[in-house]
N, CA, C and O atoms as a Tinker XYZ file with bonds, in Angstrom:
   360  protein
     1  N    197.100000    6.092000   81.550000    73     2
     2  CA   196.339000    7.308000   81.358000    64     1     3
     3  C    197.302000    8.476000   81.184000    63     2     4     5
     4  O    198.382000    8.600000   81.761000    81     3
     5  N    196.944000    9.027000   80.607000    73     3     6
     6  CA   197.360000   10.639000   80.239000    64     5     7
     7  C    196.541000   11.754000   79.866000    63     6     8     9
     8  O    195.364000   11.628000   79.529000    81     7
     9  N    197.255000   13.028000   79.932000    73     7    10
    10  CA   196.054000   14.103000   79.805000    64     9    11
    11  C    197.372000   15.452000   80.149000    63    10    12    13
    12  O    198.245000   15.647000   80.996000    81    11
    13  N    196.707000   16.319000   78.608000    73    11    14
    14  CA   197.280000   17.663000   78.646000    64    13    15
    15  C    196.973000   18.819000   79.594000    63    14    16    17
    16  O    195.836000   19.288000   79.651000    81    15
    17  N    197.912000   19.251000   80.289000    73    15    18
    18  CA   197.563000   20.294000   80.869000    64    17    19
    19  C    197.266000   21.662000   80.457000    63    18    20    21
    20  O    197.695000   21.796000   79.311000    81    19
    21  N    196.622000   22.937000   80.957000    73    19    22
    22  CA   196.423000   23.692000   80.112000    64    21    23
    23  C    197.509000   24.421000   79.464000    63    22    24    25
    24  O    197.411000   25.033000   78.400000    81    23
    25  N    198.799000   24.280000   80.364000    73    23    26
    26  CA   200.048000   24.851000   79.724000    64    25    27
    27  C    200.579000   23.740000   78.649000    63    26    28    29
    28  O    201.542000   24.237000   78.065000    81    27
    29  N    200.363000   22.679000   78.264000    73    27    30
    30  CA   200.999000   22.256000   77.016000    64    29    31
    31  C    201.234000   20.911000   78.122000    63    30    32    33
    32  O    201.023000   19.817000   77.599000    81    31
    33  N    201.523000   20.894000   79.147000    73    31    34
    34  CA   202.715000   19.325000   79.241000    64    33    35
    35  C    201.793000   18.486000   79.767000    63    34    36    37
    36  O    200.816000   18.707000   80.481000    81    35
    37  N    202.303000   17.356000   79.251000    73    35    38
    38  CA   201.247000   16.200000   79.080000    64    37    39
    39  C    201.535000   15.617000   80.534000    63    38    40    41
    40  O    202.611000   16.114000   80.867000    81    39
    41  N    201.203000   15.029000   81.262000    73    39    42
    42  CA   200.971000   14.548000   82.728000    64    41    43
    43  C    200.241000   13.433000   82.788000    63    42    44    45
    44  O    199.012000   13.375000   82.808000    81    43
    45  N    201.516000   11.949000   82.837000    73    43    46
    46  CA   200.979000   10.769000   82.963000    64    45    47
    47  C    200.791000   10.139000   84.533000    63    46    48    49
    48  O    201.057000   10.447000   85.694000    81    47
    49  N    200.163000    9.071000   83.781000    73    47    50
    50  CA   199.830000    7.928000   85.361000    64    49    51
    51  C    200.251000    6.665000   84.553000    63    50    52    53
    52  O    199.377000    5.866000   84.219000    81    51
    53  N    201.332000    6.489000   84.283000    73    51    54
    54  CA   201.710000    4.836000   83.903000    64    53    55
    55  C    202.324000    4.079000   84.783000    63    54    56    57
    56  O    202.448000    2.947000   84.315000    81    55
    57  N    202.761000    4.170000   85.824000    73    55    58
    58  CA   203.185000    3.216000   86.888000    64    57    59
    59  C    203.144000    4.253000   87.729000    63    58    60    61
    60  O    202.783000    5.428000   87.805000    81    59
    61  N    203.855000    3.031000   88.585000    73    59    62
    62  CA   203.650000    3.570000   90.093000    64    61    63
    63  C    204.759000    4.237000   91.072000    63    62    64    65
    64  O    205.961000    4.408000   90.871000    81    63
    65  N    204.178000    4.469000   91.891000    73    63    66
    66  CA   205.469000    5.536000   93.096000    64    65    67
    67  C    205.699000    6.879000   91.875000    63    66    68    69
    68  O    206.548000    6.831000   90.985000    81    67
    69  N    205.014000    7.697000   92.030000    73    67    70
    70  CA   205.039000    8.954000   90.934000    64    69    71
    71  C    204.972000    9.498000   92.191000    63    70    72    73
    72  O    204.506000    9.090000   93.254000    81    71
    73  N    205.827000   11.026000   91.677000    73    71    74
    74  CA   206.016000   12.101000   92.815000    64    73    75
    75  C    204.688000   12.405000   92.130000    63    74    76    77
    76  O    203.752000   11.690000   92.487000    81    75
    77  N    204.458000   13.251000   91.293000    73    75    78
    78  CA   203.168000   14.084000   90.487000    64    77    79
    79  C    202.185000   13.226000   91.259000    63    78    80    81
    80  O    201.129000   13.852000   91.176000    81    79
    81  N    201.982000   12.186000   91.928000    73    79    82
    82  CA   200.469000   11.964000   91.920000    64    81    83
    83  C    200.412000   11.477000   93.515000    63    82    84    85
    84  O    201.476000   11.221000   94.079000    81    83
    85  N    199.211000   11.362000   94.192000    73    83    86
    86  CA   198.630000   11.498000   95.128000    64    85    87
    87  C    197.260000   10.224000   95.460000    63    86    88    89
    88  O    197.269000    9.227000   94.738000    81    87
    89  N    196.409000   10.317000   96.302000    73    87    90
    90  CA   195.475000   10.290000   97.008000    64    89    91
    91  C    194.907000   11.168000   97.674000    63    90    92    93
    92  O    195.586000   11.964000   98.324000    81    91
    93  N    193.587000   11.225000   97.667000    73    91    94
    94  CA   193.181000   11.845000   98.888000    64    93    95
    95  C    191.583000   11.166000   99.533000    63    94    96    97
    96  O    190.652000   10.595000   98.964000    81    95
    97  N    191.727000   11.394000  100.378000    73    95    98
    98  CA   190.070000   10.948000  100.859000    64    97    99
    99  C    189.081000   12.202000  101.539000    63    98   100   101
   100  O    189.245000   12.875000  102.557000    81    99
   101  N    188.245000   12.200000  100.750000    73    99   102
   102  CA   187.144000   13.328000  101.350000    64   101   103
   103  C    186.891000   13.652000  102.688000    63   102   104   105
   104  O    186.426000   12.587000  103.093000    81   103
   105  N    186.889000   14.509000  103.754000    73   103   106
   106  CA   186.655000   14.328000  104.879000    64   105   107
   107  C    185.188000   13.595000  105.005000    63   106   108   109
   108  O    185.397000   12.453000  105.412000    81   107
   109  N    184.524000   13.703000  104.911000    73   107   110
   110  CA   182.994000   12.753000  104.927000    64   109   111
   111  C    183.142000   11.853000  104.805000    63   110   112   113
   112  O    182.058000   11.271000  104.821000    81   111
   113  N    184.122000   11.056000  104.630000    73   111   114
   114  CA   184.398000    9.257000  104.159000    64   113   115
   115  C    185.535000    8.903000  105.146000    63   114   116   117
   116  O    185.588000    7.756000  105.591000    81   115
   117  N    186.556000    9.945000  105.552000    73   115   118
   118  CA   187.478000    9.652000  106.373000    64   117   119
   119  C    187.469000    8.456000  107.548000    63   118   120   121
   120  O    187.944000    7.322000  107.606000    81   119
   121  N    186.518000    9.472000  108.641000    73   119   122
   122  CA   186.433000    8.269000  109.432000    64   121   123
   123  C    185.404000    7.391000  109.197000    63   122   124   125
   124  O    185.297000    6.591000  110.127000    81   123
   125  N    184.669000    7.240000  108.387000    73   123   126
   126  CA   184.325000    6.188000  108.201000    64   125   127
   127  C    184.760000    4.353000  107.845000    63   126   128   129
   128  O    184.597000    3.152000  108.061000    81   127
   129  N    185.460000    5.526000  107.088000    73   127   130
   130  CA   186.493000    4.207000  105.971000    64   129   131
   131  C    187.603000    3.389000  107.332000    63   130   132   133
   132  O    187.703000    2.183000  107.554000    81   131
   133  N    188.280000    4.492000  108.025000    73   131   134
   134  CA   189.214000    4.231000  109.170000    64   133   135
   135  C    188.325000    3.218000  110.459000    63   134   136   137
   136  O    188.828000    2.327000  111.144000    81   135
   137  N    186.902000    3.703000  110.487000    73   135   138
   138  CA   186.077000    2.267000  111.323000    64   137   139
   139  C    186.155000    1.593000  110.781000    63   138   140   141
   140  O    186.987000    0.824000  111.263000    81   139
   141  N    185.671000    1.131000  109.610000    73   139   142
   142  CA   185.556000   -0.356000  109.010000    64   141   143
   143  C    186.801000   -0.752000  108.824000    63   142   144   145
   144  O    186.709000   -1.979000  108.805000    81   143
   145  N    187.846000   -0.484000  108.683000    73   143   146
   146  CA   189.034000   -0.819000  108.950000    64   145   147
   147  C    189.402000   -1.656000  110.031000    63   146   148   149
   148  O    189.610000   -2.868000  110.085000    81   147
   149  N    189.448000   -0.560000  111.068000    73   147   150
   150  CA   189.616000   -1.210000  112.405000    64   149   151
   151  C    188.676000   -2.489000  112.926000    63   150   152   153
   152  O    189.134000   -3.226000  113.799000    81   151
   153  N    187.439000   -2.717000  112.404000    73   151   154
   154  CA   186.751000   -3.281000  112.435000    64   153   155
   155  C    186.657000   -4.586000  111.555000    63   154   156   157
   156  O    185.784000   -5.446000  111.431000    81   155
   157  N    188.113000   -4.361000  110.898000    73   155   158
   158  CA   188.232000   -5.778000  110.209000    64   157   159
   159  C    188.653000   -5.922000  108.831000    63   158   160   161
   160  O    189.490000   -6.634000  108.277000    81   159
   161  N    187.429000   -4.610000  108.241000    73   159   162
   162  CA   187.738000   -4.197000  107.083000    64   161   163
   163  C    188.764000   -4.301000  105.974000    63   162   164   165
   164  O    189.415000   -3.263000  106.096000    81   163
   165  N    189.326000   -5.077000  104.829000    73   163   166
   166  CA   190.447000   -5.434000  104.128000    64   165   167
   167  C    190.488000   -3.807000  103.904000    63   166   168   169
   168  O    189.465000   -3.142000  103.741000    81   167
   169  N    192.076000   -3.154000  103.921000    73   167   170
   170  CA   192.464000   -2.171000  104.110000    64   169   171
   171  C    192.631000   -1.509000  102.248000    63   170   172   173
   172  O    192.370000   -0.370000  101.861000    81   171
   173  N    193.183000   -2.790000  101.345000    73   171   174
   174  CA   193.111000   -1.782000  100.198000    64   173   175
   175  C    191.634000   -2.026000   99.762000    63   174   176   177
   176  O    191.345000   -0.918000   99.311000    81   175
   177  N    190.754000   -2.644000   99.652000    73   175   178
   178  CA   189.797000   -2.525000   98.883000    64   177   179
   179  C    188.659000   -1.035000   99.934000    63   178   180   181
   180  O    187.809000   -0.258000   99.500000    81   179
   181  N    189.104000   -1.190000  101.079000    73   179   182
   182  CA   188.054000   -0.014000  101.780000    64   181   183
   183  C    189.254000    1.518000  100.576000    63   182   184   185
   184  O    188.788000    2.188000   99.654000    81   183
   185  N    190.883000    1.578000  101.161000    73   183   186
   186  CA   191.283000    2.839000  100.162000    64   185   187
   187  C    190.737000    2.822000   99.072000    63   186   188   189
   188  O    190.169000    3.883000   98.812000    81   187
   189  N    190.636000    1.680000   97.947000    73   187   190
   190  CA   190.102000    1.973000   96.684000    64   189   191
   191  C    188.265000    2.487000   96.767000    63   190   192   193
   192  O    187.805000    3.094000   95.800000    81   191
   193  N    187.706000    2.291000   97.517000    73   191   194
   194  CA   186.609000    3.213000   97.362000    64   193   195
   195  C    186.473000    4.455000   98.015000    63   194   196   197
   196  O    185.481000    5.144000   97.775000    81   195
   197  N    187.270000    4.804000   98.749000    73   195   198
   198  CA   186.712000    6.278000   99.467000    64   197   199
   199  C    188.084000    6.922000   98.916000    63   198   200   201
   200  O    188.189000    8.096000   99.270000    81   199
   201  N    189.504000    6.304000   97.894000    73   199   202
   202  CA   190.449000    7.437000   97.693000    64   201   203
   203  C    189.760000    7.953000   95.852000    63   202   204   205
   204  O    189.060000    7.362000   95.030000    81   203
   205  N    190.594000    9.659000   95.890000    73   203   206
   206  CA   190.059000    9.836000   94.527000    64   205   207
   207  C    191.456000   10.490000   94.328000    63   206   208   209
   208  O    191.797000   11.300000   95.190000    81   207
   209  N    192.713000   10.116000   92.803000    73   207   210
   210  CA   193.797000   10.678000   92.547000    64   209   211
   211  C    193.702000   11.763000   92.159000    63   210   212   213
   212  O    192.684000   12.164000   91.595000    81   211
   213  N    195.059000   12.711000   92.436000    73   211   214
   214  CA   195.189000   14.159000   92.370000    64   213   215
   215  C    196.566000   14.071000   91.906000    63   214   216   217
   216  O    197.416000   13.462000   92.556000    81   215
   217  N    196.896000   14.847000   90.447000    73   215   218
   218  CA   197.942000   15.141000   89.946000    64   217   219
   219  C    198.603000   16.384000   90.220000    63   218   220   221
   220  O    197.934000   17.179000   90.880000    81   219
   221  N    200.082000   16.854000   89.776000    73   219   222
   222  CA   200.558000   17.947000   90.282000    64   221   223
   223  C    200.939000   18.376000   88.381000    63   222   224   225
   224  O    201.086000   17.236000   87.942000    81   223
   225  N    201.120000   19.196000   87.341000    73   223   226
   226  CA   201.952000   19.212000   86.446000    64   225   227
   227  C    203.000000   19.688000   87.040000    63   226   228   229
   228  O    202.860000   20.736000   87.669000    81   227
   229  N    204.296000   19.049000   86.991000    73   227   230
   230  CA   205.587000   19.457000   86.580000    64   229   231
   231  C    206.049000   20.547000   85.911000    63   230   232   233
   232  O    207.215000   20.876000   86.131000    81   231
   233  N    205.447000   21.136000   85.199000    73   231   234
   234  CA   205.627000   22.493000   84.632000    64   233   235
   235  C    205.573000   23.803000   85.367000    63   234   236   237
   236  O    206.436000   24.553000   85.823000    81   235
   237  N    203.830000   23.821000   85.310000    73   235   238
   238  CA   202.992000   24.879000   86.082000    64   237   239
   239  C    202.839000   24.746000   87.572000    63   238   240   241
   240  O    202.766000   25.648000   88.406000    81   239
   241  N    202.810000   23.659000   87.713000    73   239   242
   242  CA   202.134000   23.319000   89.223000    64   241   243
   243  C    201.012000   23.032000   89.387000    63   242   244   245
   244  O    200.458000   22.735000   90.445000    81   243
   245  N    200.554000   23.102000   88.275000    73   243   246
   246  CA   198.810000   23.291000   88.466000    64   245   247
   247  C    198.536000   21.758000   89.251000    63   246   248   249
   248  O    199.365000   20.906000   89.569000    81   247
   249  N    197.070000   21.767000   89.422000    73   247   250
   250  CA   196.726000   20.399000   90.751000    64   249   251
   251  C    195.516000   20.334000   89.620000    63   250   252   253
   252  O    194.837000   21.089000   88.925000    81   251
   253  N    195.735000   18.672000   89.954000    73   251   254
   254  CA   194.546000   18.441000   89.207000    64   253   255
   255  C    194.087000   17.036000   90.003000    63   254   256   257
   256  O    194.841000   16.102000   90.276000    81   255
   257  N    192.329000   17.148000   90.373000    73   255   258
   258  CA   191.583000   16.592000   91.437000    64   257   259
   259  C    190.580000   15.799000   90.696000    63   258   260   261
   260  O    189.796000   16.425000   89.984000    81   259
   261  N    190.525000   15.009000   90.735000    73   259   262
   262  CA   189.436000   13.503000   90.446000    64   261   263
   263  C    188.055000   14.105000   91.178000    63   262   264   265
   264  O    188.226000   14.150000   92.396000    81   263
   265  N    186.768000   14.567000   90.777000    73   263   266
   266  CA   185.687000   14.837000   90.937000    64   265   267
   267  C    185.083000   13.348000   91.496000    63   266   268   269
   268  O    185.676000   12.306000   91.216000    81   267
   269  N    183.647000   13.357000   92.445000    73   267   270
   270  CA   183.418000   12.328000   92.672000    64   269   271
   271  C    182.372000   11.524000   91.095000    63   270   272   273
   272  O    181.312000   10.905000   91.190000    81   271
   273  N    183.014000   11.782000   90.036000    73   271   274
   274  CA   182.055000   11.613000   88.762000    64   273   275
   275  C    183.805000   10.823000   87.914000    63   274   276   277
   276  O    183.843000   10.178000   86.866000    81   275
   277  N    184.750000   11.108000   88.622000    73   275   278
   278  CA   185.797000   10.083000   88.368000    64   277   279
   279  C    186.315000   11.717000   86.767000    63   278   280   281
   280  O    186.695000   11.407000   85.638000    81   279
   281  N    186.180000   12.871000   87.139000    73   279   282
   282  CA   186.266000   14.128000   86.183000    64   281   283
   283  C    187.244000   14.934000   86.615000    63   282   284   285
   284  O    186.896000   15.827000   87.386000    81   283
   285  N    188.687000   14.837000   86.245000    73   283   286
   286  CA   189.733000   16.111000   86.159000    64   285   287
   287  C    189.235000   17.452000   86.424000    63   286   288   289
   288  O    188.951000   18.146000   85.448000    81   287
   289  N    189.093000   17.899000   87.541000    73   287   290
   290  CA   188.962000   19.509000   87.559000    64   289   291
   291  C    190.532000   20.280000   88.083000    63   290   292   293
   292  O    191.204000   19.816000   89.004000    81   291
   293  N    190.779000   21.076000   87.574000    73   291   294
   294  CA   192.431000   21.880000   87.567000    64   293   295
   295  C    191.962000   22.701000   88.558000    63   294   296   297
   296  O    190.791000   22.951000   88.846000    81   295
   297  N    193.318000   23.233000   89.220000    73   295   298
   298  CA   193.559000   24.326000   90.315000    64   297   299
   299  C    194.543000   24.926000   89.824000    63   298   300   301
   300  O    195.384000   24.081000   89.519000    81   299
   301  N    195.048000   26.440000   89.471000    73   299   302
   302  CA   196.586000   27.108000   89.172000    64   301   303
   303  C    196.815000   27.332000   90.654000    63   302   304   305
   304  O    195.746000   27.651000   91.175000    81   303
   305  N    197.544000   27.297000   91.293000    73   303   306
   306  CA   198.147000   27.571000   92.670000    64   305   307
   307  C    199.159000   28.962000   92.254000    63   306   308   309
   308  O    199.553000   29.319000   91.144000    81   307
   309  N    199.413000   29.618000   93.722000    73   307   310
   310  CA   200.060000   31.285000   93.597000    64   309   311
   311  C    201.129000   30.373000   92.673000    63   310   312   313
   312  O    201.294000   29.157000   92.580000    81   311
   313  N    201.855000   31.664000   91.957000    73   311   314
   314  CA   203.578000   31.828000   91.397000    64   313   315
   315  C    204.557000   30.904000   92.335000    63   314   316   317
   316  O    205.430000   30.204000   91.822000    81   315
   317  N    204.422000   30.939000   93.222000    73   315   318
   318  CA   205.496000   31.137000   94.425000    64   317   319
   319  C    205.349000   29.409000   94.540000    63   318   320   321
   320  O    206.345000   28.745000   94.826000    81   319
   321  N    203.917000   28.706000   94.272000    73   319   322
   322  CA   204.397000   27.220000   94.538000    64   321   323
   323  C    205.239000   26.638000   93.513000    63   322   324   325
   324  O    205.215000   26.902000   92.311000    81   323
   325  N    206.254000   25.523000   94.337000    73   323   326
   326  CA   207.069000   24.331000   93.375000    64   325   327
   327  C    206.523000   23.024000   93.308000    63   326   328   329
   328  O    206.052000   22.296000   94.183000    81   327
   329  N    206.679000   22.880000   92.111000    73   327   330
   330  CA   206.547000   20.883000   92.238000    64   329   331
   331  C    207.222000   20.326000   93.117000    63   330   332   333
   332  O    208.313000   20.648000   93.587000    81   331
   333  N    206.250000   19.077000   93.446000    73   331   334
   334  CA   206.380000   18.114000   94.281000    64   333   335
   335  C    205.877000   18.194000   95.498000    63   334   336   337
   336  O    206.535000   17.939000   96.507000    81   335
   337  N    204.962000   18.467000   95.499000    73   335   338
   338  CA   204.136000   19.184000   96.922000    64   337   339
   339  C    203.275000   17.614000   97.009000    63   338   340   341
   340  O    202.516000   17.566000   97.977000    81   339
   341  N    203.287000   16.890000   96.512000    73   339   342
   342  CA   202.551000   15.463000   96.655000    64   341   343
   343  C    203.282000   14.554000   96.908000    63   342   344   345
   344  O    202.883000   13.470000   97.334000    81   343
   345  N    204.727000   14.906000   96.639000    73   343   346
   346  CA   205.667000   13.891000   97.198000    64   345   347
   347  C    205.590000   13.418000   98.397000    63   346   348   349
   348  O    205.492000   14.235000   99.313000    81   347
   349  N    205.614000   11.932000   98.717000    73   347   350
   350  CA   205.332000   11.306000  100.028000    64   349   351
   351  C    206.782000   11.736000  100.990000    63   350   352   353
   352  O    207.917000   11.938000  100.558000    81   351
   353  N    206.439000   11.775000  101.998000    73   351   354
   354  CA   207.675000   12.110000  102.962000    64   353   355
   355  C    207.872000   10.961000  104.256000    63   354   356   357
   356  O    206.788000   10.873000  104.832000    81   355
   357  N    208.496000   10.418000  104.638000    73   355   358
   358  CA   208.541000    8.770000  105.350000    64   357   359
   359  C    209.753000    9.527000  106.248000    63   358   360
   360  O    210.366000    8.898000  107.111000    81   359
């Protein structure tokens, strides 16, 4: 997948371990998803339904959020943010 941002730079998802990209889970699904888990629950197929991906552009910064309709909606964040704000930290 790919998709232009509104500043011009194109922002892929072709493999994996990308700083630009993310997860997130809705708070309303959170603990839910985390009971059935504990409860037995196979752990990636419960993430693949309650996560929705969120991109960062590399350029602008802009954030871009997976609607629950599976729909790109953009965020511009202040001047002052840098890329990589989705980068995992271990």
């Amino acid at each position: 997948m790919k998709f232009v941002c509104p500043c011009g730079a194109v922002v892929r998802d072709n493999t994996d371990y990308q700083e630009h990209k993310a997860y997130f889970i809705p708070d309303q699904l959170y603990e839910g998803a985390a009971e059935r888990i504990e409860a037995g629950g196979e752990v990636w197929a419960e993430m693949r339904r309650v996560t929705r991906p969120m991109y960062q552009c590399s350029d602008c910064c802009r954030l871009f959020l997976s609607d629950d309709a599976g729909n790109l909606v953009s965020f511009k964040p202040d001047d002052s943010t840098r890329f990589g704000i989705l980068k995992g930290k271990l």
